[in-house]
N, C-alpha and C positions, 0 to 999 in steps of 0.2 A: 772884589774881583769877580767878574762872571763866571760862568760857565760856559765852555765854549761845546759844540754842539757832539763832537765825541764823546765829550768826557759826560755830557747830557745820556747820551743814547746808552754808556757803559753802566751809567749808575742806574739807570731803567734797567737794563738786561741782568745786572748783580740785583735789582729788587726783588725782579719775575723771581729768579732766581732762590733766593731765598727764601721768600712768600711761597712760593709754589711747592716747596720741598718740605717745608711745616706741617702744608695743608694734604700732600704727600704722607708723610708721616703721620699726621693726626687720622686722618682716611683709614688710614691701614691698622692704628691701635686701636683704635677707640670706637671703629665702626664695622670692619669686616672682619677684625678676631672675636668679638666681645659677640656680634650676632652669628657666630659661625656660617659668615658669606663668604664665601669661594671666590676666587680672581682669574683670570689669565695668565700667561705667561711666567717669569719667574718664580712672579708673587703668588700663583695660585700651587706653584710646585712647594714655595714655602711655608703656605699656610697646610697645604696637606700634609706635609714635614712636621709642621708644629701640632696637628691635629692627632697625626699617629702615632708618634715621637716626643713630643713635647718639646723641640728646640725650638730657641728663642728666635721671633721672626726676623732681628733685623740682621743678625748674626749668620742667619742661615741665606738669608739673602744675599749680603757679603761674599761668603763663599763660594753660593752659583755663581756672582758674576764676577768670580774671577777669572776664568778659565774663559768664556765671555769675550772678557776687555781683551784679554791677551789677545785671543782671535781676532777682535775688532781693531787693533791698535795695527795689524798688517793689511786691515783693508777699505779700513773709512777714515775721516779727515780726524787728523792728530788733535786738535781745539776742540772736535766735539766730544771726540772720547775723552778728554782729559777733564770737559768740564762736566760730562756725563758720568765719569770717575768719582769726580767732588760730591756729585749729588749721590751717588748710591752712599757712597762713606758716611756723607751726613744723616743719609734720610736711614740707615741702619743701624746707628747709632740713636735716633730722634726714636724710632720705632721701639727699640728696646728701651729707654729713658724714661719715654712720655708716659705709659701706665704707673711707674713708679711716683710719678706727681700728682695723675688725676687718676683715679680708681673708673675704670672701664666698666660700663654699665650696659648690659643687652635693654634693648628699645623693648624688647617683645614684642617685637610687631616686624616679620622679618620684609613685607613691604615697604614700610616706614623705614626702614635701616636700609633696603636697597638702595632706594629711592635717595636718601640724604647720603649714602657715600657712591651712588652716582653724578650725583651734581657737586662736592668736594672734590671725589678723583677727576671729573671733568674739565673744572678750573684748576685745578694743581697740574692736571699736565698738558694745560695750555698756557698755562705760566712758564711751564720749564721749557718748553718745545717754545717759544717764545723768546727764550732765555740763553737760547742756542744749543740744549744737553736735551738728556731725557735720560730714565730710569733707568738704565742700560737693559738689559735682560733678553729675550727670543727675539727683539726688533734685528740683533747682532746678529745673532746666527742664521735667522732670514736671510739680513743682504749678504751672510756670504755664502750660502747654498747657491743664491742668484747669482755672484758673482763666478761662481765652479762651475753653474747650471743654466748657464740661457736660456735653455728652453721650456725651464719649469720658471712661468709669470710668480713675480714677488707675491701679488694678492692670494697666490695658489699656496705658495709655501708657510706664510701667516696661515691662513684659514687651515689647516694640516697641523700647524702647530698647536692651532686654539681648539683644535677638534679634540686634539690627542689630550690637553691639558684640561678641558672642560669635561670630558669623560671622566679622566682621573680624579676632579673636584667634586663631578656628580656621584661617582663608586662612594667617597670618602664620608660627605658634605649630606646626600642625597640629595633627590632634586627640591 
């Protein structure tokens, strides 16, 4: 029996999908907790979380985007939050899992570890953003300041976010 070309493009978009969420995961255990490299958005609010608190990162991420989805779930398309839902569950689970398999190892070389979890998180979420989801996290609360705020541009309300989160990562992290 073939495949016929939906069910072709469905199984491609569940691959991105899965593949992208691993490589998701793997990025965030084993390459910017273990070289204490700082993040943006949700995840850079989580790793500051785990830096000064010691909570578990995939767990803590979980919880910011709860509150998040809900908001998102009244003002962006139901499919993506749903399958943007899947992936944080997994990749929150995958994050707190994955060091218990592979023992996380600092490169000592905090170029070298930018460098390799820039081009993993690169391809992970252009898999997922592919895949038709994404990480959930500050992309949410962006569009809906934009959608309450028209006259403050989306690119203004991101860079505000990443300013205020990257400061925070720098206080935490140093530069």
């Amino acid at each position: 029996m073939t495949t016929t070309h939906p069910q072709k493009k469905r199984v491609e978009k569940i691959s991105f999908l899965i593949i992208g969420t691993l490589l998701y995961s793997l990025y965030i255990s084993l390459l910017l907790s273990p070289n204490d490299i700082g993040s943006g958005g949700i995840m850079g609010i989580t790793l500051v979380l785990q830096e000064l608190f010691h909570t578990p990162i995939g767990l803590t991420q979980l919880l910011l985007n709860i509150p998040l989805f809900l908001l998102g779930f009244r003002f962006l398309r139901k499919r993506f939050m749903f399958l943007s839902g899947i992936i944080v569950v997994a990749s929150s689970f995958l994050i707190d899992w994955i060091p218990t398999q592979i023992v996380p190892e600092s490169l000592n070389d905090p170029l070298v570890a930018s460098i390799f979890a820039g081009l993993v998180s690169g391809l992970a979420m252009a898999l997922i953003f592919f895949g038709g989801a994404s990480t959930g996290g500050l992309d949410i609360l962006g569009k809906f300041f934009f959608a309450r705020f028209h006259n403050w541009p989306l690119p203004r309300i991101f860079l505000i976010q990443d300013l205020v989160i990257y400061i925070l990562v720098w206080w935490v992290f140093d530069l």
